[in-house]
N, C-alpha and C positions, 0 to 999 in steps of 0.2 A: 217688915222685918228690920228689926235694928242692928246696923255693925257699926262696927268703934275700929279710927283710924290707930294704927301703930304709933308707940308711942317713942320707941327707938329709930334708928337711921335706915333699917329693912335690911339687916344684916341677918344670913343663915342662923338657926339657932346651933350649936354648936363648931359655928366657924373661928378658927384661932382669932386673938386679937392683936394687931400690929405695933407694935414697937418700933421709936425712933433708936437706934443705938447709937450713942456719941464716939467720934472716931478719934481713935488714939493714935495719937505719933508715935514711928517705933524711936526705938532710940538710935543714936548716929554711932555711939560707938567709937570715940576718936581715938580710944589705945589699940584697936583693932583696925581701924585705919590705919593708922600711923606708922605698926606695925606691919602692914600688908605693903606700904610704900618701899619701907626700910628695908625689907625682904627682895622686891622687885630691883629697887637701888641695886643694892649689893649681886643681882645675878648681871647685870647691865653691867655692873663695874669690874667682876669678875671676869665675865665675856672679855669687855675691853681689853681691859690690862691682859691676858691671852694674846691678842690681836696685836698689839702693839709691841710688848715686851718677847715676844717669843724671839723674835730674830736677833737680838744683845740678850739673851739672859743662859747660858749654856745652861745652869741647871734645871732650867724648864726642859728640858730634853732637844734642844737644836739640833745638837750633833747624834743624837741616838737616832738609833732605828725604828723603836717607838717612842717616841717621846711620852714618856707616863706621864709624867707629872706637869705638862701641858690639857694632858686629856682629863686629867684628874680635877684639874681648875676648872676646865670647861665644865666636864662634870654636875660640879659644884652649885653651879652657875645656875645649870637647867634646873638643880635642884630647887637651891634661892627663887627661882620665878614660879616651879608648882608649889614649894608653899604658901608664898604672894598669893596666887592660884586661891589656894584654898581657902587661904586666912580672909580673904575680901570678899568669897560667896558666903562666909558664914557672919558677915555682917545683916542685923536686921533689918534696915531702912533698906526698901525696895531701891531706891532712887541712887543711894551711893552701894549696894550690892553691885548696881548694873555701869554705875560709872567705875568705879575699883576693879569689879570684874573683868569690865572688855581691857582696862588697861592692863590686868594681871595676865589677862589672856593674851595678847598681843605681846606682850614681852616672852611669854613662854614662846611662842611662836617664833619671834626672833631670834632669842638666843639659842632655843633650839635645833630652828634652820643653821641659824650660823653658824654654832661648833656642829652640826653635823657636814658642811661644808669643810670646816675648819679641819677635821679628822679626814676626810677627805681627799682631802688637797696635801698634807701632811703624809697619807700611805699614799697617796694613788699621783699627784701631782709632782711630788719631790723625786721622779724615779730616772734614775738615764737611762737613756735607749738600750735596748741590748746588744754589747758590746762584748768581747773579745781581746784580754789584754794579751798582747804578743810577744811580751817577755815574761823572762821567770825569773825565782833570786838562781843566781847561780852564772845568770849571763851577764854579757857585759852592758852598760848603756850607750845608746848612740851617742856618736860624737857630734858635739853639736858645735856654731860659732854664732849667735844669734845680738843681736844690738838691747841695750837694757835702756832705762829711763834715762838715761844721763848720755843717753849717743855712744856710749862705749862696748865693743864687743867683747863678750863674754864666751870662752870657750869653755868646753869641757867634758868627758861629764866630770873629773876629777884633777881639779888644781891642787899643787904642790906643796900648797902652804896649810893644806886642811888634813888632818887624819880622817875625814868622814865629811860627804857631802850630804845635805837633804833639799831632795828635787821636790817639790810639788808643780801638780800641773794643776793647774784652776780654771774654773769655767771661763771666768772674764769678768773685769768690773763690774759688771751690770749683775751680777748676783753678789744677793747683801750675803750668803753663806760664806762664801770666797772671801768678801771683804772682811768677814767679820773671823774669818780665818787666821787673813793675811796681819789683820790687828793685834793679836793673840800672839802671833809669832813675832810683829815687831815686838812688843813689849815684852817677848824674853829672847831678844835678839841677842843681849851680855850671858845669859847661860849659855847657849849654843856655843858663841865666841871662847867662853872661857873653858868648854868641855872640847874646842876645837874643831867643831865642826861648822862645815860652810851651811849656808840656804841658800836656793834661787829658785824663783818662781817664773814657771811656763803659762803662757797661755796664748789664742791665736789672735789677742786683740791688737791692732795699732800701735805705733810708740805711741801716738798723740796722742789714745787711752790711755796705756801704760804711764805716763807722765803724770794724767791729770790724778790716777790712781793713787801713784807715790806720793803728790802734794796732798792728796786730800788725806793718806794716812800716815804721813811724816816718816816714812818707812826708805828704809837705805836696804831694806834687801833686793836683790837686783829683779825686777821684773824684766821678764826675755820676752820680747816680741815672737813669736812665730808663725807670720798669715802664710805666709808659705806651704805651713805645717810640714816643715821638714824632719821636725822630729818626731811630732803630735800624730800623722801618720803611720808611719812606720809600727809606733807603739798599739797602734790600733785605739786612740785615745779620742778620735773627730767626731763629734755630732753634726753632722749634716742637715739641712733646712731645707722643706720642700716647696715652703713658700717665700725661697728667695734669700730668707735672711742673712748674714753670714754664719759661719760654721763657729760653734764652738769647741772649749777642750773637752774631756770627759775626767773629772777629778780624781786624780791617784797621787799617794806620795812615794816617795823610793828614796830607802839608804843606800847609797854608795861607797862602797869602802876607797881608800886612796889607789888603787890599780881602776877606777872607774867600772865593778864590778857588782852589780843589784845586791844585795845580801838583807833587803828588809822589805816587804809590797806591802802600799794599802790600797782598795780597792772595794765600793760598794756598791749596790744596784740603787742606792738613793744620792743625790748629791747633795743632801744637807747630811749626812753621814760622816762627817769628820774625825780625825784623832784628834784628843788634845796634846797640847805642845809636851806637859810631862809627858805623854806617853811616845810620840815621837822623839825626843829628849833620850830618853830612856831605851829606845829602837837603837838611836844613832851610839849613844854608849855602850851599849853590846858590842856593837858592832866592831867598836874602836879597839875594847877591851878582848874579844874575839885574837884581834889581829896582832895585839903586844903580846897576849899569852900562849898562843898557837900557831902565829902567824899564816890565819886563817880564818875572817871573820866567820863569827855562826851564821849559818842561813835561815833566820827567821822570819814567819810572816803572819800575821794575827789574824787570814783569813784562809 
């Protein structure tokens, strides 16, 4: 019996036949690149300037209760990094999706961590203990005699040559809020003088801080030593340290009328919470103008 060998390879009859497909490169995409960097950039630089500029920039909201427009940046920020995010997964090339990616991801991660920190620390980190102020407007302020940066004792609470005293008491050098207070108020130290009202700043640090204080902010307002806490007591104003540290103030300001008489409080549960100088300025002129027209300061107090 005769067979006949195949004349094909022995391949199934109706098996598909295989194809080599030649492999195409995707494309790189470098305005979508470039654009997902620029993105990333700009939340990184957002974050930053945050971070750095909050403590000198009062209108980022320092001295507010909520600083909006510090959260608003940050915001921003996180935003700038998901659309980096996004804009770098929708690149074609496998190879720079996944390097652009993890970077786009990673920055979202950071900046996200961070202003979530950053919010944070701002409600929940900026807050004084809870405290107790033991005067009202209406009474008088302790009499004080306390040494200022220049060795000279200063009494008071109300000298003769002023129509109107403003006391702050500040935490201590070592917070930049204080310092960036105490800057604010040297620099309209000639309004005060020429609406005739004094300043003196309280606080329970050292002369030897209080010295280094005055030189580093060129400031002639009298910072008053009081470790003693002879008046910072009383007022119910001391932070206490449980782990040793020394005691600080607890930040309030008070207008004084010339009989050495409260007639103005500020006070907040945050201590980057501050007045600005116009509006203290404008506390202490009440107060003045109270006492030439009625001879009776008004008893105002904005909390």
């Amino acid at each position: 019996m005769a067979t006949s060998e195949p004349d094909g390879p022995g391949l199934d009859e109706g098996a598909p036949e295989l194809y080599d497909e030649p492999w195409l490169i995707p494309p790189f995409q470098p305005i979508r690149a470039i654009g997902a960097v620029i993105l990333i950039a700009c939340g990184f630089a957002l974050y930053e300037y945050v971070l750095v500029s909050f403590w000198s920039a009062p209108w980022m909201g320092i001295h507010e209760r909520i600083p909006w427009p510090a959260f608003a940046i940050a915001a921003a920020a996180i935003v700038f990094s998901i659309v980096g995010l996004r804009l770098a997964l929708g690149l074609d090339s496998p190879h720079a999706k996944l390097g652009f990616g993890l970077l786009a991801f990673m920055a979202c991660i950071v900046v996200g961590a961070g202003g979530g920190r950053f919010v944070s620390y701002a409600m929940r980190g900026t807050m004084n203990p809870p405290f107790k102020l033991k005067l009202a407007v209406g009474q008088r302020f302790p009499s004080f005699a306390l040494v200022d940066q220049n060795d000279s004792i200063r009494r008071g609470p109300a000298p003769s040559d002023a129509s109107a005293t403003l006391v702050y008491i500040y935490r201590g050098d070592y917070c930049p809020f204080a310092r960036f207070e105490l800057a604010e108020l040297t620099a309209r130290a000639g309004d005060f003088r020429r609406a005739g009202i004094d300043t003196v700043a309280i606080s329970t640090d050292p002369i030897e801080r209080s010295k280094m204080l005055a030189g580093f902010l060129r400031t002639k307002i009298p910072l008053l030593s009081d470790t003693a806490e002879t008046v910072l007591a009383p007022l119910g104003l001391v932070q206490h340290h449980r782990n040793a540290e020394p005691d600080n103030a607890i930040p309030a300001f008070f207008v004084v009328d010339r009989d050495g008489v409260v007639r103005w409080v500020f006070t907040s549960p945050y201590y980057r919470e501050l007045p600005r100088p116009d509006t203290l300025l404008d506390a202490a002129k009440s107060v003045i103008a109270g006492e030439s027209t009625t001879g009776r300061a008004p008893t105002a107090s904005p909390r």
